[in-house]
C-alpha positions in Angstrom: 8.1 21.7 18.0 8.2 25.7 17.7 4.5 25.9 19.4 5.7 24.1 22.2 9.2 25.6 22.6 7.0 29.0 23.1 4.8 27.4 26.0 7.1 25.9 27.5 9.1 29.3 27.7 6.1 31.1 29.1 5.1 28.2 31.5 8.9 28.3 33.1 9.6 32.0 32.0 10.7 33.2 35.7 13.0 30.2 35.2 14.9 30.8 32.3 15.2 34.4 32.6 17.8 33.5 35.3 19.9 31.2 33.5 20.9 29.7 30.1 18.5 27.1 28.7 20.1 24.2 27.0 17.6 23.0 23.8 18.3 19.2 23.3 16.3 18.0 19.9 17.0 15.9 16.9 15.8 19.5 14.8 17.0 23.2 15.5 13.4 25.2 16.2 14.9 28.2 16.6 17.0 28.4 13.3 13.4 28.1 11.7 12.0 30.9 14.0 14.8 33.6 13.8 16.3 32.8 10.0 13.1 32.2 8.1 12.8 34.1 4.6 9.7 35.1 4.8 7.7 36.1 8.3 4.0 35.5 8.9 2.0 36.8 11.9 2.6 33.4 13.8 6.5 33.5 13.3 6.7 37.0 14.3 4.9 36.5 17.2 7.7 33.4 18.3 10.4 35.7 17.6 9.3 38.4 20.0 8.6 35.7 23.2 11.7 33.5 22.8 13.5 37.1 21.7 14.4 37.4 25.5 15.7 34.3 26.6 19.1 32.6 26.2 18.7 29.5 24.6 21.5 27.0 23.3 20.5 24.6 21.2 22.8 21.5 21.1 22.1 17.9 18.9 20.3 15.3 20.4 23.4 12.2 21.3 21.9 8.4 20.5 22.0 6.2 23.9 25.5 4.4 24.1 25.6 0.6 24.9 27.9 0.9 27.4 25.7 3.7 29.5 23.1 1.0 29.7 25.7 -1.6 30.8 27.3 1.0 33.5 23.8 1.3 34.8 22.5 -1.9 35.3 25.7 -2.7 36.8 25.8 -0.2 39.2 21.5 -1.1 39.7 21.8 -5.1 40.4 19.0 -6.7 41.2 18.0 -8.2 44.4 18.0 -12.0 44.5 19.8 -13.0 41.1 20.7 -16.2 40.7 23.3 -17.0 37.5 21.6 -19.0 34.9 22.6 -22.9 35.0 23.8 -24.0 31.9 24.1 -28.0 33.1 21.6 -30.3 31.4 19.3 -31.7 33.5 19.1 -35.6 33.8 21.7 -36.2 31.0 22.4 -39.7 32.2 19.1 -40.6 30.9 19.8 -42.8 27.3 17.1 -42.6 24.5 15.5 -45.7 23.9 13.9 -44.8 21.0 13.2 -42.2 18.6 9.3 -41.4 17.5 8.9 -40.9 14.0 7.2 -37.9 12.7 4.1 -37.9 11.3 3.9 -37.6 7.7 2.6 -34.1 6.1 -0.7 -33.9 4.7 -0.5 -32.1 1.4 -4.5 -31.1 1.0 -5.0 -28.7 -1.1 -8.7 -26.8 -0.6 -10.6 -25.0 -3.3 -14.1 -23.0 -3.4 -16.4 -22.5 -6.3 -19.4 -20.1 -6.9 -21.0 -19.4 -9.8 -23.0 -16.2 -10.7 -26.2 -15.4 -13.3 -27.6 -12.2 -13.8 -29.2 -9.8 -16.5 -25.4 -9.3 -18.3 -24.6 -12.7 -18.3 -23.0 -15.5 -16.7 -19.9 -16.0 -14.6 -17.8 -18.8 -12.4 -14.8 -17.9 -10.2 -12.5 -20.8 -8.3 -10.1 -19.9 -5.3 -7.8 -22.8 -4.6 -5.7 -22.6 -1.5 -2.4 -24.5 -0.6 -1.0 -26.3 1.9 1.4 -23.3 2.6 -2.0 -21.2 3.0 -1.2 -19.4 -0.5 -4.4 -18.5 -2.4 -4.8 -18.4 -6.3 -8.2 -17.0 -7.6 -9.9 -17.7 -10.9 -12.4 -16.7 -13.2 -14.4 -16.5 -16.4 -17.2 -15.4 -18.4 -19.8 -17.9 -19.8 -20.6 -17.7 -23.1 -23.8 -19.1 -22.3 -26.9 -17.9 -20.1 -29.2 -20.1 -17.8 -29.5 -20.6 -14.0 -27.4 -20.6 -11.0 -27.6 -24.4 -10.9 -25.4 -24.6 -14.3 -23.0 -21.9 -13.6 -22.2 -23.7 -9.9 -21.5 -26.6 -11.8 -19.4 -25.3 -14.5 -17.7 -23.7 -11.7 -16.9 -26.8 -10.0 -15.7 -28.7 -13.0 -13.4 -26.0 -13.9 -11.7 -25.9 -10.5 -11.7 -29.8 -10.7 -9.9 -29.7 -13.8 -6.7 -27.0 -12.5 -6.6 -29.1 -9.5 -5.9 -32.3 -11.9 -3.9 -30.5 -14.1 -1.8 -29.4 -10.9 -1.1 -33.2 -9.8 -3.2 -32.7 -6.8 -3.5 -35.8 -4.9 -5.5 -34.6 -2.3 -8.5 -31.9 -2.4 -11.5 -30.1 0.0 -13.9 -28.8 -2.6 -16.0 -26.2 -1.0 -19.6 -24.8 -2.3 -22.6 -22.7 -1.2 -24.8 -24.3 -3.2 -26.8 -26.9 -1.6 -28.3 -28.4 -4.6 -24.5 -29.3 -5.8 -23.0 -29.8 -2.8 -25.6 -32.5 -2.0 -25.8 -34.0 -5.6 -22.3 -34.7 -6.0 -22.0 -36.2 -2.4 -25.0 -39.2 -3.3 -26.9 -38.1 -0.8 -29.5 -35.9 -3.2 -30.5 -37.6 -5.9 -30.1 -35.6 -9.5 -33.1 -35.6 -11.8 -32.6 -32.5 -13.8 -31.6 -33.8 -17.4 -29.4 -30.7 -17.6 -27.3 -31.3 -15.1 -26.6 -35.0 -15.1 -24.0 -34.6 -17.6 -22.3 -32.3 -15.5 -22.4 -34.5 -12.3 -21.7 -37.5 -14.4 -18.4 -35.2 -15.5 -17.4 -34.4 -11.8 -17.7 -37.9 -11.0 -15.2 -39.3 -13.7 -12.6 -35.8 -12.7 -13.0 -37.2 -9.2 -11.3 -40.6 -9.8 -7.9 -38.9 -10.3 -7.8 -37.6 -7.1 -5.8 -40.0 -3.6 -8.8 -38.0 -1.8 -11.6 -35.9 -2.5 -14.0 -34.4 -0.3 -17.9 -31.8 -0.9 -18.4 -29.5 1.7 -21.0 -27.2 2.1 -20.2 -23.5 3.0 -22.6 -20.8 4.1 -22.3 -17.5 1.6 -20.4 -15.4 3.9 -17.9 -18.2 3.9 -17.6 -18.2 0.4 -17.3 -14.2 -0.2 -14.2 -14.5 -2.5 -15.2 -16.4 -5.2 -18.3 -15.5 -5.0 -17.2 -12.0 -5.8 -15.0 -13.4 -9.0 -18.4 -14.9 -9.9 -20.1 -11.6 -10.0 -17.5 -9.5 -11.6 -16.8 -12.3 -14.2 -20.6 -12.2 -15.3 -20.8 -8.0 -14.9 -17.3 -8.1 -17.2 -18.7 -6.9 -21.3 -15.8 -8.6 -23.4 -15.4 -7.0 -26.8 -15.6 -9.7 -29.2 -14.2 -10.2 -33.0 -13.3 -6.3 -31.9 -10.2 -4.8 -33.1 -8.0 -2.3 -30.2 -6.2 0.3 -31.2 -2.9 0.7 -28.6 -1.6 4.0 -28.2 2.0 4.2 -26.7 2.4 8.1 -25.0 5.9 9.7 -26.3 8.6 10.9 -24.0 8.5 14.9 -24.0 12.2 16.2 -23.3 10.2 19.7 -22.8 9.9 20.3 -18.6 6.6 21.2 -17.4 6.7 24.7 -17.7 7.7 25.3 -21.6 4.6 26.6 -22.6 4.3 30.0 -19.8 8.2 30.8 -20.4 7.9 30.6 -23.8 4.7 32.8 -23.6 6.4 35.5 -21.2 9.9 35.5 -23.4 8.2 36.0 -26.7 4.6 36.1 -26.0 3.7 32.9 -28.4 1.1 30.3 -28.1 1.5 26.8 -28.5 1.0 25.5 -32.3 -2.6 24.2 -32.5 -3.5 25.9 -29.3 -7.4 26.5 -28.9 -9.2 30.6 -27.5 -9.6 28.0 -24.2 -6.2 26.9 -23.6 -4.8 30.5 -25.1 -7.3 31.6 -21.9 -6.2 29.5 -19.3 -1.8 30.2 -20.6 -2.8 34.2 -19.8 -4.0 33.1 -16.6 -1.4 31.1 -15.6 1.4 33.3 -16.8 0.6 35.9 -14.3 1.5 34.1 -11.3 4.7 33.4 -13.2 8.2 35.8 -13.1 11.0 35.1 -16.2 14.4 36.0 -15.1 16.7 35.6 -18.2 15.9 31.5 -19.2 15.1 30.7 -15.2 11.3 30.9 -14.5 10.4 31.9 -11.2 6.5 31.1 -9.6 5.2 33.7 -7.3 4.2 32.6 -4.0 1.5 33.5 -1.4 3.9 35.5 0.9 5.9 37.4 -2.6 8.9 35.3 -2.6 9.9 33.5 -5.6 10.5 29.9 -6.0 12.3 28.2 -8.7 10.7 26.0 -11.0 12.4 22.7 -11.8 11.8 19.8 -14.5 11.4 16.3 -13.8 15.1 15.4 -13.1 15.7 18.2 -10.3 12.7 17.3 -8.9 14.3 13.8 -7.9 17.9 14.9 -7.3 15.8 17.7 -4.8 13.6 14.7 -3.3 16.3 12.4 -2.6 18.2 15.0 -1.1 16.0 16.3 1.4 14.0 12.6 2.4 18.2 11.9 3.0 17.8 14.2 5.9 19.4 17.2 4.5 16.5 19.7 5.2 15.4 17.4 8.8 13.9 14.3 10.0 11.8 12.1 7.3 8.3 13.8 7.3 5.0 12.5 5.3 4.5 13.5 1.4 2.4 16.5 2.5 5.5 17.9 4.7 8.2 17.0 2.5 6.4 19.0 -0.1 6.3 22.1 2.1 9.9 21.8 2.9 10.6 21.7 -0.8 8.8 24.8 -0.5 10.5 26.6 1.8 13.9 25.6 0.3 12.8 27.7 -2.5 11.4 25.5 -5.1 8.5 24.8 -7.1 
C-alpha cells in the first residue's frame, strides 16, 4: 500500500500540490512511513516524496443498508412489474397422491490385492449410500501370487460387509481372473483357489443382492494403493517398543544464552560442539538486567519472549490490534516490528 501511495502521488503530483488529499483505507500507510523505528533506504526515500504533500488520512466506513436502499429507490427500473403472490390454478383438487419410490440402500466396495519382493498385502474401500468411504488394509502373513491376494482381498471385504448387516452390495475388482470366476462365467481349475471361490460363494448367500464388476486399474487407484503399502509395511513381530513420553520444560527457549551472558556457564553435560555453537549464538544476544534482548539486522533490539507471550502477542495482533489479518509469514514480521522476538 506505501509503494502505491508514492505513485500515485507522483502520477497526480500537480494535483495534490493544490489541495488537501483525503487517504481513505482500512490501514494508515503513512503512520508506517513517517513513525517507523528504524529507517531503511526505501522508507527514507517515501518520506522525502510524500514529505510535500498534505495528506489526511481518515478510516475506511462499511457500506450502510439503507445507502443501497436510498439508491435503488431513487434508480427504479424500467418496466417492473410486482411479483404475484396468487397461486395459479388453485381450484384444481388432487386426485391422488404418487408414492415415492423406495431408497436403495447399496452399499459398493472395491478390492485389490498386491505381491511383491517384501511380501503380500490386500486393501478394501467400501463406500455408502451417503457416498462416505471407509478404506482397509492388511499384511499377509503369507507369500504367493496376485491371484491369492485378490481373493483374500475379496473375502475380507465380503466378510465387514456381512458383519455391517449389508443387504445389498456392488463388489468391484480389477482382476479379471476373479471377477470372471466368481461370476460363473470362467470356470475355476486352479486347486488353490477353489477353496477361496467356494468361500465367496457361501459369504454371498447373506447378502438381498450381490453383484462382480469388473474395473479397469485406474478405476481402482485407492485400494490398490492400500494393497501396495500394506505389503511394502515391515511389521516388527514378537518385538518389544520402548515409549518415550517428552517432559514439559518450564525453562523458555532462551535459558541457556542468558544464563551464559549473566554468569558465563555452560549447560551441565554440555559437549566442545554445543559449548561452540552457545558462543556463537550469545553474540547476537544483549542481557539487560534478567530481560534478554536479540540484536536485529537494522541494530534495534527486540525482546525475547517464552512460549506463553508468544500466544498472548499472537492473539493480540491476528485480533487486529497491529492491522488487517495477514499470512503467517506477515504476521511474523509485524511481530517483528512491534519489537519482539
Amino acid at each position: 500500500m506505501c509503494c502505491a501511495l508514492v505513485w500515485v502521488a507522483r502520477r497526480v503530483r500537480q494535483y495534490m500540490l493544490a489541495h488537501t488529499t483525503w487517504l481513505i483505507a482500512k490501514t494508515d500507510p503513512l503512520k508506517y512511513i513517517f513513525e517507523k523505528p528504524a529507517l531503511t533506504r526505501r522508507i527514507t526515500r517515501w518520506q522525502m516524496a510524500l514529505s510535500e504533500y498534505d495528506i489526511a488520512y481518515t478510516d475506511q466506513k462499511a457500506v450502510k443498508g439503507s445507502a443501497l436502499v436510498e439508491q435503488l429507490a431513487h434508480h427504479p427500473l424500467d418496466g417492473y412489474h410486482p411479483l404475484s403472490h396468487e397461486f395459479l390454478d388453485e381450484h384444481i383438487m388432487v386426485a391422488e397422491k404418487d408414492e415415492p419410490e423406495a431408497k436403495i440402500y447399496e452399499w459398493k466396495l472395491w478390492f485389490d490385492g498386491a505381491s511383491n519382493l517384501l511380501g503380500s498385502g490386500i486393501g478394501v474401500v467400501m463406500a455408502s449410500p451417503e457416498g462416505q468411504y471407509f478404506p482397509f488394509s492388511t499384511r499377509l502373513g503369507f507369500d504367493y501370487s496376485n491371484n491369492l491376494p485378490e481373493y483374500e482381498a475379496c473375502a475380507m471385504g465380503i466378510t465387514m460387509a456381512i458383519e455391517d448387516q449389508i443387504s445389498k452390495l456392488k463388489v468391484f475388482g480389477d482382476s479379471a481372473l476373479v471377477i470372471y470366476q466368481l461370476r460363473g462365467e470362467w470356470e475355476t481349475r486352479d486347486t488353490k483357489l477353489i477353496p477361496y471361490h467356494t468361500h465367496i460363494m457361501m459369504l454371498s448367500e447373506h447378502f438381498d443382492e450381490i453383484s462382480f464388476h469388473y474395473v479397469p486399474w485406474d478405476k481402482n487407484q485407492m485400494a490398490n494403493a492400500l494393497a501396495t503399502l500394506s505389503a511394502m509395511l515391515q511389521a516388527n513381530q514378537n518385538k518389544e517398543m520402548t515409549i518415550h513420553e517428552a517432559g514439559i520444560d518450564s525453562k523458555p527457549w532462551y535459558h541457556d544464552i542468558r544464563e551464559y551472558l549473566k554468569k558465563d556457564a555452560y549447560p551441565p553435560g554440555a559437549t566442545k560442539n554445543e559449548k561452540r555453537t552457545l558462543r556463537r549464538l550469545a553474540t547476537g544476544f544483549f542481557l539487560s538486567g534478567v530481560i534478554l534482548y536479540k540484536r536485529s539486522a537494522n541494530l534495534t533490539l527486540l525482546c525475547c519472549i517464552d512460549d506463553q507471550e508468544v500466544w498472548e502477542i499472537l492473539e493480540e495482533v491476528h485480533g487486529g490490534a497491529f492491522g488487517t489479518h495477514a499470512n503467517g509469514h506477515a504476521l511474523a514480521c509485524k511481530i517483528l516490528r512491534a519489537g519482539y522476538y
